[in-house]
PyMOL Python script that loads the backbone (N, CA, C, O; Angstrom):
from pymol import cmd

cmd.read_pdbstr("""\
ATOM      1  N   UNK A   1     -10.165   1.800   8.783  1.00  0.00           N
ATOM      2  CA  UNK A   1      -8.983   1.163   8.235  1.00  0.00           C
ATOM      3  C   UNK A   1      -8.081   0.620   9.338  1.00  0.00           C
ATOM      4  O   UNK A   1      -6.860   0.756   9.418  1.00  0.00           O
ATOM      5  N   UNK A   2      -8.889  -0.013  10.164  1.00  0.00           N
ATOM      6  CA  UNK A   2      -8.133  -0.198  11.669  1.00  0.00           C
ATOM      7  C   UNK A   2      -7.365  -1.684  11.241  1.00  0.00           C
ATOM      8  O   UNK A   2      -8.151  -2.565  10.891  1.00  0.00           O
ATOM      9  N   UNK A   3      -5.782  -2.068  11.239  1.00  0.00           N
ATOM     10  CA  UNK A   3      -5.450  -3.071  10.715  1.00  0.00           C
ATOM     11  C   UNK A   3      -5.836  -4.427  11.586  1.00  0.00           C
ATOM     12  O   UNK A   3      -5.791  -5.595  11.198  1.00  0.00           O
ATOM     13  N   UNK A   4      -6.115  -4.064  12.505  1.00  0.00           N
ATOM     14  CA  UNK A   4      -7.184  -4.899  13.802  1.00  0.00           C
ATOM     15  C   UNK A   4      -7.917  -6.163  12.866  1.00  0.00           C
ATOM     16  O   UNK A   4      -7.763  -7.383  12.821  1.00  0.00           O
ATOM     17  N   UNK A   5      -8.682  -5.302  12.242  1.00  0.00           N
ATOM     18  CA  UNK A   5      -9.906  -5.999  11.690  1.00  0.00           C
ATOM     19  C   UNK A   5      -9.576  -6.973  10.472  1.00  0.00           C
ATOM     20  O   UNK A   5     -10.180  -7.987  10.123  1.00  0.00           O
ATOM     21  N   UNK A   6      -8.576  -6.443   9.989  1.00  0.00           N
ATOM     22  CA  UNK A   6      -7.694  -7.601   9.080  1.00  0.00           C
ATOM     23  C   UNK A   6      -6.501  -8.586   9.704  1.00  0.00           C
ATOM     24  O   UNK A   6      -5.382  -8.374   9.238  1.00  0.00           O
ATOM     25  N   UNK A   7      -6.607  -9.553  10.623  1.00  0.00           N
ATOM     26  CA  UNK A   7      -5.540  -9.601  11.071  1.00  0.00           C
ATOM     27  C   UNK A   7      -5.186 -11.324  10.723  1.00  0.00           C
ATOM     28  O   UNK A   7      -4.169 -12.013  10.810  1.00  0.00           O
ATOM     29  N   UNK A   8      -6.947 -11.634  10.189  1.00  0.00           N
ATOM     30  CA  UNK A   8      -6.818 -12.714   9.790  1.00  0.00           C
ATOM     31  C   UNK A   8      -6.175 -12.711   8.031  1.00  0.00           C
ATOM     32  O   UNK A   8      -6.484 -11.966   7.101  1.00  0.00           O
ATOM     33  N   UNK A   9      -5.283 -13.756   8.077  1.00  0.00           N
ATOM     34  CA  UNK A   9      -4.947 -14.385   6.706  1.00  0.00           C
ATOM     35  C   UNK A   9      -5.326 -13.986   5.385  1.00  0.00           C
ATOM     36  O   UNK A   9      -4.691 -13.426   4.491  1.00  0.00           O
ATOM     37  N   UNK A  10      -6.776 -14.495   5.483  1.00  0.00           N
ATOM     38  CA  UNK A  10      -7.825 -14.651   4.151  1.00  0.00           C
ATOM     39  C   UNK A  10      -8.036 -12.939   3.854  1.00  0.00           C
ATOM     40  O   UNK A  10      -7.938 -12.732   2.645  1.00  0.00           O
ATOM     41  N   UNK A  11      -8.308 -11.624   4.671  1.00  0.00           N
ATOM     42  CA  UNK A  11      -8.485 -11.013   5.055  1.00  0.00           C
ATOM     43  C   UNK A  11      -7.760  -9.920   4.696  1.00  0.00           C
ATOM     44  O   UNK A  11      -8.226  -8.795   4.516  1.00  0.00           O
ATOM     45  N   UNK A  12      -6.478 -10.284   4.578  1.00  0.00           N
ATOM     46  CA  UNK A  12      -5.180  -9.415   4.970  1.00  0.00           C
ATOM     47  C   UNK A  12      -5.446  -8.632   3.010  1.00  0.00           C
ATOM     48  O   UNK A  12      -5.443  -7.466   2.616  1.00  0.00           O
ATOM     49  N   UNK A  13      -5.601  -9.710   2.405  1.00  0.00           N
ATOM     50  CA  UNK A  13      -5.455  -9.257   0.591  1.00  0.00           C
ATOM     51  C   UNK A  13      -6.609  -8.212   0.238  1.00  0.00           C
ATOM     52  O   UNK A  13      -6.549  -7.378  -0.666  1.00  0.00           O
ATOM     53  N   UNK A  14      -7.696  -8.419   1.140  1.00  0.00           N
ATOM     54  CA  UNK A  14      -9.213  -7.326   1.189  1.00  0.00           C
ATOM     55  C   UNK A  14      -8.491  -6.163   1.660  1.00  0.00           C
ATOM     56  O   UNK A  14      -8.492  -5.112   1.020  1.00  0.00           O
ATOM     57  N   UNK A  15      -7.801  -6.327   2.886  1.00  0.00           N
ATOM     58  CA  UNK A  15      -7.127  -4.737   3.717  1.00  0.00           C
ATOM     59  C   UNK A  15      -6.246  -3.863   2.748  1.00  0.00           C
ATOM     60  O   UNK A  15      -6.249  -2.635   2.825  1.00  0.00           O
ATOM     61  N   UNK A  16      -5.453  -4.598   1.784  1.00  0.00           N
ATOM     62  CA  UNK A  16      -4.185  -4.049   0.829  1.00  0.00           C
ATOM     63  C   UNK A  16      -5.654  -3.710  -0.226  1.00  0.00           C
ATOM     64  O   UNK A  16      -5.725  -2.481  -0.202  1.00  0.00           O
ATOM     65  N   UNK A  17      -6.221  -3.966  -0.657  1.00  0.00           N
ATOM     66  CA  UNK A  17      -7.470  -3.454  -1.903  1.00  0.00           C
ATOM     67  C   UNK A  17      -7.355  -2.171  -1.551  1.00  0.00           C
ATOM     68  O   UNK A  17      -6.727  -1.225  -2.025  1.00  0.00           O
ATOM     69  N   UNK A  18      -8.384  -2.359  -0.235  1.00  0.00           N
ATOM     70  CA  UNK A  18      -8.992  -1.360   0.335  1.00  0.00           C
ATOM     71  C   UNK A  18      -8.009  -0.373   0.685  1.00  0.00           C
ATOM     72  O   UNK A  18      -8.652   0.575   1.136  1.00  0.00           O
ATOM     73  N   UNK A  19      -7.119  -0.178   0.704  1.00  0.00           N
ATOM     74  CA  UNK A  19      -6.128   0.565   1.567  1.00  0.00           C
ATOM     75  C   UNK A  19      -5.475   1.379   0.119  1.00  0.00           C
ATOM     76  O   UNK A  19      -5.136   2.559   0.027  1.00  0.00           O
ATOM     77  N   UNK A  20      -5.448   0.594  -0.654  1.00  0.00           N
ATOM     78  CA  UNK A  20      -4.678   0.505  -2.061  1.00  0.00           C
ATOM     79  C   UNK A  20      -6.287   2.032  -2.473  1.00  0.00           C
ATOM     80  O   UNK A  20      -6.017   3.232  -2.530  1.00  0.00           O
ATOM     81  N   UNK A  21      -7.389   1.603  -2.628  1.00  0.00           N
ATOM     82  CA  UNK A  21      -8.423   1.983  -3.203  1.00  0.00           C
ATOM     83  C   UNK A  21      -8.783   3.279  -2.808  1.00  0.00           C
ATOM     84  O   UNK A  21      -9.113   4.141  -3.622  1.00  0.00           O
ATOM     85  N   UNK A  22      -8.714   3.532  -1.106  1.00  0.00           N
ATOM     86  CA  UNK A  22      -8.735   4.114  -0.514  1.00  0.00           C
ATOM     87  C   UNK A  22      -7.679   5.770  -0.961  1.00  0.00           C
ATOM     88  O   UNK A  22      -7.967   6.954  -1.137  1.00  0.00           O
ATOM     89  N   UNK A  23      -6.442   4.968  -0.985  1.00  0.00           N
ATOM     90  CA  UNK A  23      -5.511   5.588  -0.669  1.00  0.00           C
ATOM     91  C   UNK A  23      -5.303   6.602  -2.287  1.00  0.00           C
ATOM     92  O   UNK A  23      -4.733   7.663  -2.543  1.00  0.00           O
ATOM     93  N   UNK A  24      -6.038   5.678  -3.042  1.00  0.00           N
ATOM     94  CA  UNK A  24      -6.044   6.818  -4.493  1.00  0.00           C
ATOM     95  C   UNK A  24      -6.371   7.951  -4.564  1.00  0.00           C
ATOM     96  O   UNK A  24      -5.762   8.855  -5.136  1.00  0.00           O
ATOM     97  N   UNK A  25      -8.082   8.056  -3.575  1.00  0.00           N
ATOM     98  CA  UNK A  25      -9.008   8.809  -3.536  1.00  0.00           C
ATOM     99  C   UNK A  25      -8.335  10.072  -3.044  1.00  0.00           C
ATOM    100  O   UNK A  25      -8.330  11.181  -3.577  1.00  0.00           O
ATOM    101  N   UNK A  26      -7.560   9.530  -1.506  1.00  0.00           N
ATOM    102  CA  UNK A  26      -6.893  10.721  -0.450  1.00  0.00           C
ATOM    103  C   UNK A  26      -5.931  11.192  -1.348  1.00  0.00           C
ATOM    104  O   UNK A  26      -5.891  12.414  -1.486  1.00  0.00           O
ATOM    105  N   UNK A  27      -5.180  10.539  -1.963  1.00  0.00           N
ATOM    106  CA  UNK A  27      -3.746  11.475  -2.511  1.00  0.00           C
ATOM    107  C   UNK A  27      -4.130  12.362  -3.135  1.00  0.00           C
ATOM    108  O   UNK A  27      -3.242  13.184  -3.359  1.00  0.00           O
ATOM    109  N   UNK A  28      -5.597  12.730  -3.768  1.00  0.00           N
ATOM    110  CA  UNK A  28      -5.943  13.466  -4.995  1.00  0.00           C
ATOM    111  C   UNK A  28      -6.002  14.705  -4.038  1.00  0.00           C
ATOM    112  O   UNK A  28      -5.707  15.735  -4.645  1.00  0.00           O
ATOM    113  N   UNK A  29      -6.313  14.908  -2.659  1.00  0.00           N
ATOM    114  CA  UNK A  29      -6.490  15.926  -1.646  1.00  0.00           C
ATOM    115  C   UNK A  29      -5.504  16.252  -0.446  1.00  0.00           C
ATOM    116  O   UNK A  29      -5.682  17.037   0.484  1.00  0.00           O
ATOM    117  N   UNK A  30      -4.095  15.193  -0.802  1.00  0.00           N
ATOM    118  CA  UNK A  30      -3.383  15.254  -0.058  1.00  0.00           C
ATOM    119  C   UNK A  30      -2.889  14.618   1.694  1.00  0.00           C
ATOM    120  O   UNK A  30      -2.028  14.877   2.535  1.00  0.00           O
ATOM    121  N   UNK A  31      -4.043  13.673   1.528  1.00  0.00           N
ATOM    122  CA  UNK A  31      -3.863  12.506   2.662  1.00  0.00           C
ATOM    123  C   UNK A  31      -3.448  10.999   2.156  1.00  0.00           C
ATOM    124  O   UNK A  31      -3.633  10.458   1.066  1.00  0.00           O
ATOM    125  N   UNK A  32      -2.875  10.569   3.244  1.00  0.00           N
ATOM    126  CA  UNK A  32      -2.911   8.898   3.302  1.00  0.00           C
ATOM    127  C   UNK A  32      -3.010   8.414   4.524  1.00  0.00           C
ATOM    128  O   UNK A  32      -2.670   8.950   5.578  1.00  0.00           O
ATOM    129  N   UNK A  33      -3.693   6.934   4.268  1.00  0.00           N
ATOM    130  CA  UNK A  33      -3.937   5.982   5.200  1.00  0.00           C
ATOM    131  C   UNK A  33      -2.698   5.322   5.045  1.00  0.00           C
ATOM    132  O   UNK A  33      -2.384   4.774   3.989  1.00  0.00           O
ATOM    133  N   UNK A  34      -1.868   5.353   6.205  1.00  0.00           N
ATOM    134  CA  UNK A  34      -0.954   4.232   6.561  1.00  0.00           C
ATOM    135  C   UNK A  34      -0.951   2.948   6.755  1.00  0.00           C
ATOM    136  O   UNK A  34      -2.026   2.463   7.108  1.00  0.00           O
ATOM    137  N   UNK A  35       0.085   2.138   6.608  1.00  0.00           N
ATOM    138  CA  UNK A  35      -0.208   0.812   7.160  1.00  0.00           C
ATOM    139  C   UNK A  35      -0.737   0.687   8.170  1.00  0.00           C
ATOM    140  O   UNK A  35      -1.632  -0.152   8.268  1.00  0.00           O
ATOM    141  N   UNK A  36      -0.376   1.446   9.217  1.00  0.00           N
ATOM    142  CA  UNK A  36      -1.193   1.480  10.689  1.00  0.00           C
ATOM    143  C   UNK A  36      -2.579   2.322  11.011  1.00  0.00           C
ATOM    144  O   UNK A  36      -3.163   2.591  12.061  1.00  0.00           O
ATOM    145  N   UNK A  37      -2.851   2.631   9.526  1.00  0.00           N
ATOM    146  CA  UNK A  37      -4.571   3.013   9.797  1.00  0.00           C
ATOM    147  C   UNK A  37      -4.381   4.388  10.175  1.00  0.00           C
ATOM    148  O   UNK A  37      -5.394   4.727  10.786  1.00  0.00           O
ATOM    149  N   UNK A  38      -3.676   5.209  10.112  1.00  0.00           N
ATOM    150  CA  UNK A  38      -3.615   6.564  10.522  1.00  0.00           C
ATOM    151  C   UNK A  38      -3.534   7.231   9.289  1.00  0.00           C
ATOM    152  O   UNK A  38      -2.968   6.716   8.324  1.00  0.00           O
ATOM    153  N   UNK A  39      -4.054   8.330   9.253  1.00  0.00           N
ATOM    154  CA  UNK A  39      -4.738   9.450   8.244  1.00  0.00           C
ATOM    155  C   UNK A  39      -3.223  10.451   8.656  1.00  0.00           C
ATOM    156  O   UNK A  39      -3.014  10.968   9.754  1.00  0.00           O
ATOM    157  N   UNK A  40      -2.305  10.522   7.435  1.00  0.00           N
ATOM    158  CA  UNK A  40      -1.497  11.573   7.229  1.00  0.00           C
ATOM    159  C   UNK A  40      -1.642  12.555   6.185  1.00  0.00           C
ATOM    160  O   UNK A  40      -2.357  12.107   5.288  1.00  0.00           O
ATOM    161  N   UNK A  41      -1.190  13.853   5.937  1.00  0.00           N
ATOM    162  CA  UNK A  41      -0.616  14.612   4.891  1.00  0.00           C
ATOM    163  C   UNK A  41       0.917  14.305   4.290  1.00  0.00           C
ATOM    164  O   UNK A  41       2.046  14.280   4.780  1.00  0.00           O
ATOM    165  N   UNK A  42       0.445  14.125   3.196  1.00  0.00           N
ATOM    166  CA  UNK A  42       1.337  14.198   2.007  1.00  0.00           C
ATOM    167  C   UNK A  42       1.344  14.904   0.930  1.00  0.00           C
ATOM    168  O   UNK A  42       0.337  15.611   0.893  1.00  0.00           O
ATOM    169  N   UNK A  43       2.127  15.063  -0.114  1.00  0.00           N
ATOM    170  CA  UNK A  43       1.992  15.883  -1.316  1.00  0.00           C
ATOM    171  C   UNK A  43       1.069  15.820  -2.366  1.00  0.00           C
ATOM    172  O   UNK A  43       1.391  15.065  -3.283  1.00  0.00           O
ATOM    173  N   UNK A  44       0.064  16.382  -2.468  1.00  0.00           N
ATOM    174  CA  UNK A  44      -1.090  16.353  -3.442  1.00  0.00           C
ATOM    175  C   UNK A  44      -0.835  15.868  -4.742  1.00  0.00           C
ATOM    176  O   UNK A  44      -0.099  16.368  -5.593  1.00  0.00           O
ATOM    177  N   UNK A  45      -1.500  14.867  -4.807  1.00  0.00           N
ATOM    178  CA  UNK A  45      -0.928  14.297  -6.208  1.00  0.00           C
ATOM    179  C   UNK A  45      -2.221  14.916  -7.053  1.00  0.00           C
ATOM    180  O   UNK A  45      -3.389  15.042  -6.686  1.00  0.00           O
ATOM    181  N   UNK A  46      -1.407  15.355  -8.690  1.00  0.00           N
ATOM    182  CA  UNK A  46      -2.386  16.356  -9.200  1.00  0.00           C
ATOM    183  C   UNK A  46      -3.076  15.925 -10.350  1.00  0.00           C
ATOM    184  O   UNK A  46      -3.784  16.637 -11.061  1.00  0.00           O
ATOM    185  N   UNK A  47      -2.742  14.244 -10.558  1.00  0.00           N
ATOM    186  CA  UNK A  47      -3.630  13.559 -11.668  1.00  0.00           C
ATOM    187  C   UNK A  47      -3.852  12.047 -10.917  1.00  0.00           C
ATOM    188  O   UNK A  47      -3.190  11.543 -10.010  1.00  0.00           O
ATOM    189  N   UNK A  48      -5.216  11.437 -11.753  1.00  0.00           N
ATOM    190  CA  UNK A  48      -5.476  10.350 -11.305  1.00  0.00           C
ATOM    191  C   UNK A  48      -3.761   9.313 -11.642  1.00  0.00           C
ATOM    192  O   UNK A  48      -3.299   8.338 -11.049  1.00  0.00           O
ATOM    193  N   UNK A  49      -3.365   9.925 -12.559  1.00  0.00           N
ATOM    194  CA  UNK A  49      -2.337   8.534 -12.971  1.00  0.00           C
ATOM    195  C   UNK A  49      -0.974   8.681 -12.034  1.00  0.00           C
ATOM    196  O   UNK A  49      -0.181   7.787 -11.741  1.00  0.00           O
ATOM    197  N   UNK A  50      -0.940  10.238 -11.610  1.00  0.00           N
ATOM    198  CA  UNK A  50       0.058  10.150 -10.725  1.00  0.00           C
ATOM    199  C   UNK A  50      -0.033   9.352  -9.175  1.00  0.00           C
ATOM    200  O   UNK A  50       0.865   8.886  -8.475  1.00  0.00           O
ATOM    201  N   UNK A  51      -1.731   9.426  -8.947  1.00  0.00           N
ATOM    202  CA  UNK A  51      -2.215   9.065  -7.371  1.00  0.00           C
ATOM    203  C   UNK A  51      -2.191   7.277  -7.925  1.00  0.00           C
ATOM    204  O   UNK A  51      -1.853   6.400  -7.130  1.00  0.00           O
ATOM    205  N   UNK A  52      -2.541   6.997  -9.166  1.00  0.00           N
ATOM    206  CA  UNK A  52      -2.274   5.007  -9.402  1.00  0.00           C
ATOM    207  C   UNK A  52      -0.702   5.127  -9.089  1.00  0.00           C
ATOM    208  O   UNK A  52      -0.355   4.359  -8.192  1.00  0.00           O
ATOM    209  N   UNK A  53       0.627   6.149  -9.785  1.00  0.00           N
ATOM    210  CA  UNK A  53       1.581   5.045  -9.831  1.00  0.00           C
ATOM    211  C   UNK A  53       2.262   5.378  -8.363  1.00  0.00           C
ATOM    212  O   UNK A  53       3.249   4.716  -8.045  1.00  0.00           O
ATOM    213  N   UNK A  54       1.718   6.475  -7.381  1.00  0.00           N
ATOM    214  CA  UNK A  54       2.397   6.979  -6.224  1.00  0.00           C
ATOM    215  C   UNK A  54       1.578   5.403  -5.506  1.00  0.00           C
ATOM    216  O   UNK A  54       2.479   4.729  -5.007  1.00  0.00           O
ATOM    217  N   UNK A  55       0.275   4.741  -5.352  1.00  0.00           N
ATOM    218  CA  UNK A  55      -0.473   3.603  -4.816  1.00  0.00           C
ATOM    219  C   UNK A  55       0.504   2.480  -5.160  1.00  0.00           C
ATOM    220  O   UNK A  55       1.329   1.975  -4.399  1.00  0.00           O
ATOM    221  N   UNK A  56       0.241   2.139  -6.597  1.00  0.00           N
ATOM    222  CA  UNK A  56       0.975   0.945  -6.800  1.00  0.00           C
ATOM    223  C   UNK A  56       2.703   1.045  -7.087  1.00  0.00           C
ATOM    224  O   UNK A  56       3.286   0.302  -7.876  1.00  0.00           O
ATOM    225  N   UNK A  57       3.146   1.759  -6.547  1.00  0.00           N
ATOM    226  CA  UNK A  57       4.559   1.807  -6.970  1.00  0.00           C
ATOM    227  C   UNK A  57       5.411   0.428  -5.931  1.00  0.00           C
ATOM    228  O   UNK A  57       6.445  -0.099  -6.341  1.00  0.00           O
ATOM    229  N   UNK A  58       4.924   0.129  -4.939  1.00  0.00           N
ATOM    230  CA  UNK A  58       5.523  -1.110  -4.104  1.00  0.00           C
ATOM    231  C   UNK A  58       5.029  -2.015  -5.195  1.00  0.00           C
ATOM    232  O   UNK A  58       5.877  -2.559  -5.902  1.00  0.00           O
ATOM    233  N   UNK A  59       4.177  -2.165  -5.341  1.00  0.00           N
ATOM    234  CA  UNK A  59       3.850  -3.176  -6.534  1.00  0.00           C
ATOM    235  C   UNK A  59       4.726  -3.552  -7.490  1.00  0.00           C
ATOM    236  O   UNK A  59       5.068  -4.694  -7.794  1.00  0.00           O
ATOM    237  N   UNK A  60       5.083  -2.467  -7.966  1.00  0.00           N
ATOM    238  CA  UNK A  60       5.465  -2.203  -9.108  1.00  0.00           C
ATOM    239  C   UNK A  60       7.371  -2.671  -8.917  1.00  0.00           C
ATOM    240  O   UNK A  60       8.066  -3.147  -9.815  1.00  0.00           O
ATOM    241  N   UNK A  61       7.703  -2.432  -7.867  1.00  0.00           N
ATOM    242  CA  UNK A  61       8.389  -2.776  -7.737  1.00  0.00           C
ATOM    243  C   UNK A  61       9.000  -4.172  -7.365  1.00  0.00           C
ATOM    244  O   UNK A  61      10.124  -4.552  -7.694  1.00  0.00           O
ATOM    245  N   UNK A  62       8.015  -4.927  -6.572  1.00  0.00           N
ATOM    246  CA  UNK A  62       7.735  -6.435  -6.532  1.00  0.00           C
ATOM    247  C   UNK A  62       7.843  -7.012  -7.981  1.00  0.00           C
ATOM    248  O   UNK A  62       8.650  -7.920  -8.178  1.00  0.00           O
ATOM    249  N   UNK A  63       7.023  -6.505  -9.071  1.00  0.00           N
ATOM    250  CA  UNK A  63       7.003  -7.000 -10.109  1.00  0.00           C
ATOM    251  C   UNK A  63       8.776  -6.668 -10.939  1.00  0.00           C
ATOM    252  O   UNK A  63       9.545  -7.570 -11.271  1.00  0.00           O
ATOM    253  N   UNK A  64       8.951  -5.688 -11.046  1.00  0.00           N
ATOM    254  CA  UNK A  64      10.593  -5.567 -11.595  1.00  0.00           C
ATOM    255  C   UNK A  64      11.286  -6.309 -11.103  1.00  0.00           C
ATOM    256  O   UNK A  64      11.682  -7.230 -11.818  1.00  0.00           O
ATOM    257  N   UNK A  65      11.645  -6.268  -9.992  1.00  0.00           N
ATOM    258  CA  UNK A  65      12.378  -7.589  -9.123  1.00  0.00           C
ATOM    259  C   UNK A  65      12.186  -8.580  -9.357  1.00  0.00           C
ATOM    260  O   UNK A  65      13.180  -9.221  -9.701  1.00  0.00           O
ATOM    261  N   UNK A  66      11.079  -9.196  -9.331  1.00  0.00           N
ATOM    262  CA  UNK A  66      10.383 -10.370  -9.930  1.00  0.00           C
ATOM    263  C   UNK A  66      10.466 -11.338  -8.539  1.00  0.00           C
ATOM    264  O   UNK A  66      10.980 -12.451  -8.652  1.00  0.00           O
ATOM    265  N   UNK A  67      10.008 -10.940  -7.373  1.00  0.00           N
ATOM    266  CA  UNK A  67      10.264 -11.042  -6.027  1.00  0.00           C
ATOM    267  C   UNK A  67       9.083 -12.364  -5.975  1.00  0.00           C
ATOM    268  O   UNK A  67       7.954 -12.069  -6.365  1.00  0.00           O
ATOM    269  N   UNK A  68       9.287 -13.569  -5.580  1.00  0.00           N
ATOM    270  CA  UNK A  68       8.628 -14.557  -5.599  1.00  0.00           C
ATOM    271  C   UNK A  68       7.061 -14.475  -4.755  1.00  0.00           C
ATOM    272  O   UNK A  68       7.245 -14.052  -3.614  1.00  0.00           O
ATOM    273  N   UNK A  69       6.358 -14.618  -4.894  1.00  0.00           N
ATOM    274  CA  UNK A  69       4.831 -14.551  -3.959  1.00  0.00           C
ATOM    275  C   UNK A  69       5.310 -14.786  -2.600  1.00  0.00           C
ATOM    276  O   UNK A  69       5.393 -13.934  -1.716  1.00  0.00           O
ATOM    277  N   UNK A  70       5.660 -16.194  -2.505  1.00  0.00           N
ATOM    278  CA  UNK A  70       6.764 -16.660  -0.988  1.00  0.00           C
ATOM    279  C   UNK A  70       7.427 -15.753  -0.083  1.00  0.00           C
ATOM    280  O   UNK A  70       7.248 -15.634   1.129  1.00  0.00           O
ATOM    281  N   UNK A  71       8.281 -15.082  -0.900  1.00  0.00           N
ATOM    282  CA  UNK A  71       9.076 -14.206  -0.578  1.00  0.00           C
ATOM    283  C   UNK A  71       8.692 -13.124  -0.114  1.00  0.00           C
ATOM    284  O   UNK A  71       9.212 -12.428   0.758  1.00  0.00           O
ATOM    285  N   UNK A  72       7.673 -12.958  -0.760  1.00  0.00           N
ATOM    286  CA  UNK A  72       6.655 -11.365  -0.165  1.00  0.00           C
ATOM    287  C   UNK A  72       6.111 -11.841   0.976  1.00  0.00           C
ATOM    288  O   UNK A  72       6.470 -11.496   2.102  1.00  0.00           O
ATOM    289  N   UNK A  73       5.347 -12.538   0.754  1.00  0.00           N
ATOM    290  CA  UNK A  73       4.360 -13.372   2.129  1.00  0.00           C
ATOM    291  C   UNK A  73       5.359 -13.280   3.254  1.00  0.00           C
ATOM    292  O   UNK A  73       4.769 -12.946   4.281  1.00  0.00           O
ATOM    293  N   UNK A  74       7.427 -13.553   3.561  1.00  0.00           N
ATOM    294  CA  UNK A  74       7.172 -13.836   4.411  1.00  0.00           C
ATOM    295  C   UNK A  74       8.501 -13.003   4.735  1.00  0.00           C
ATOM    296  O   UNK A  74       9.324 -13.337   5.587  1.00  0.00           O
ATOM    297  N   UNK A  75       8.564 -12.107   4.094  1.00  0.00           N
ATOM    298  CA  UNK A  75       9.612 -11.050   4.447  1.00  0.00           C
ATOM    299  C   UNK A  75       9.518  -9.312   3.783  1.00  0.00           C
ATOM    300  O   UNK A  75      10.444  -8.504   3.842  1.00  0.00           O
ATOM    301  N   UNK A  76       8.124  -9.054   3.159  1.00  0.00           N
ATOM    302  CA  UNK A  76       8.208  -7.841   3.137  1.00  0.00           C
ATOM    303  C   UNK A  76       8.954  -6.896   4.028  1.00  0.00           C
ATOM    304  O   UNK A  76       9.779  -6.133   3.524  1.00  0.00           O
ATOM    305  N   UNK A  77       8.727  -6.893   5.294  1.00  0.00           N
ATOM    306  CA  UNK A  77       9.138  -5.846   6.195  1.00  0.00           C
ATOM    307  C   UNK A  77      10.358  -5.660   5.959  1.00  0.00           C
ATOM    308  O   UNK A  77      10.840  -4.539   6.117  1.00  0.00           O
ATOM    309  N   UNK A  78      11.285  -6.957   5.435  1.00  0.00           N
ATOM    310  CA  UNK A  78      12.680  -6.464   5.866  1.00  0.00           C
ATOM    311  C   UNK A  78      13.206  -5.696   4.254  1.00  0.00           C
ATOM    312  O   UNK A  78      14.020  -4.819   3.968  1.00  0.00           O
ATOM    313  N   UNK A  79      12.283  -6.534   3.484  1.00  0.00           N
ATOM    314  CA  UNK A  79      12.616  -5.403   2.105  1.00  0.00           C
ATOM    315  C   UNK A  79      12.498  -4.217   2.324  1.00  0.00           C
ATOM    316  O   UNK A  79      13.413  -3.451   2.022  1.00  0.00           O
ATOM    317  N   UNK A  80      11.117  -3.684   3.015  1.00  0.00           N
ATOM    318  CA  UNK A  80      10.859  -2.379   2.701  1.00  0.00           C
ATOM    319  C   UNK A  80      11.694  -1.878   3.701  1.00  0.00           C
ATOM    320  O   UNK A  80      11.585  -0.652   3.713  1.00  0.00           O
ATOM    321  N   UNK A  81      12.564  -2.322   4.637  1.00  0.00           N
ATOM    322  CA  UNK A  81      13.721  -1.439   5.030  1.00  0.00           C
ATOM    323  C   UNK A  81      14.860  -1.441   4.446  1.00  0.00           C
ATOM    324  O   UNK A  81      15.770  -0.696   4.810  1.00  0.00           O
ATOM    325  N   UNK A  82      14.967  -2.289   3.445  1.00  0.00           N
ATOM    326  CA  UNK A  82      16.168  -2.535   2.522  1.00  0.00           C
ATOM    327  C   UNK A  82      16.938  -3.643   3.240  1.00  0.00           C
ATOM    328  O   UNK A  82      17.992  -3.908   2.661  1.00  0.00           O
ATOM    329  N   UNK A  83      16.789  -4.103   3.945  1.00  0.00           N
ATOM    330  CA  UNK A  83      17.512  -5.139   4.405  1.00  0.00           C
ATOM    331  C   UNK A  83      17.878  -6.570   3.510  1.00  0.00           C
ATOM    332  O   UNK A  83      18.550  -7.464   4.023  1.00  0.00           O
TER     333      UNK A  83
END
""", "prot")
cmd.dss("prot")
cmd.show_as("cartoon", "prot")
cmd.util.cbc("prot")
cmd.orient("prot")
């Protein structure tokens, strides 16, 4: 999950799948893959639906907002610090 290998463009939407897909599996045992590809502990999530909405909850929140595609593409970072 080295973000290396996604660094191209086309690429980048395969890395969020995978990372997204990935990251379901680990929560059920209490890990995650970070944005930066590093394997942490976190709190064991104790159903599949809790490990979907703990995955897609940035999502989810893009969508309530109703945060333009544009807008994501070219300023996530400063959302997810609240900026």
């Amino acid at each position: 999950m080295n973000p290396i290998t996604y660094t191209n463009e086309v690429h980048r939407e395969k890395y969020n799948f995978i990372l997204e897909e990935t990251n379901k599996v680990l929560l059920l045992v209490g890990l995650e893959v970070t944005k930066e590809g590093r394997i942490i502990q976190v709190v064991q999530a104790k159903t599949l639906d809790e490990a979907d909405r703990r995955v897609n909850n940035l999502k989810k929140q893009h969508y309530n907002r109703a945060i333009h595609d544009e807008v994501k593409k070219y300023c996530i970072e400063d959302y997810l610090r609240k900026d």
